[in-house]
C-alpha positions, 0 to 999 in steps of 0.5 A, a space after each residue: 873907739 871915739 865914743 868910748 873918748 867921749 864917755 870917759 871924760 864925762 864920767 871924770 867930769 861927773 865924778 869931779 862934780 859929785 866929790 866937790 858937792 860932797 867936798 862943798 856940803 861937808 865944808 859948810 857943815 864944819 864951819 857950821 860946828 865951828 861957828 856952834 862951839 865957838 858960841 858956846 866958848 863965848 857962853 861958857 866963858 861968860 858964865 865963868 866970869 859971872 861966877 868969878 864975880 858972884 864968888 867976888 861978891 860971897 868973899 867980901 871982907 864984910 860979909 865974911 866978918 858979918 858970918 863970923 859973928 853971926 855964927 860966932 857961938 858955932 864956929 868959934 872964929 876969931 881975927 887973925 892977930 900977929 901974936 898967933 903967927 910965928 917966926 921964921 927962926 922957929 921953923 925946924 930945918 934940916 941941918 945943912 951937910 957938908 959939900 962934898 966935891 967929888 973930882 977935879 976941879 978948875 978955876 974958870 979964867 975970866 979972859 974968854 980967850 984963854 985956853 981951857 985945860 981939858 
């Protein structure tokens, strides 16, 4: 019977042993992939801001002026001038309905501790 007393918690301990190696590497390998994409959210976000700025670069005023008149005879592109655009008033809009206000209605009074008629 004392042996068997004896047995058993060594086989706990080695038990405990295997899980918390198995525990440590499994820890180790995580953190590993985390450090891993966490590098490439860094890449990544390098090359979005490379992009923004090449985009910044193709999109100057006078590069784009320079295309439209390089490419004047194809595309036919011209300023955009004031007397092209229209006015507000112009704009169709529905016409407004008339309101409707279905039930009762009651007047809030402006004294916070005035009793509300339910």
């Amino acid at each position: 019977m004392r042996p068997l007393l004896y047995i058993l918690p060594f086989f706990a301990v080695m038990g405990l042993a295997f899980w918390a190696y198995h525990e440590n590497y499994a820890t180790q390998g995580q953190l590993k992939d985390m450090a891993r994409l966490q590098n490439e959210i860094g890449r990544l976000r390098d090359e979005i801001a490379m992009q923004k700025a090449e985009w910044a670069y193709l999109n100057r005023p006078a590069r784009l002026r320079d295309l439209a008149a390089i490419n004047f005879d194809r595309l036919g592109l011209m300023p955009i001038e004031p007397a092209q655009l229209g006015l507000a008033t112009q704009v169709a809009m529905p016409p407004a309905g008339p309101l409707v206000v279905t039930g009762t209605t009651l007047p809030l009074s402006s004294d916070p501790d005035a009793e509300q008629i339910p």
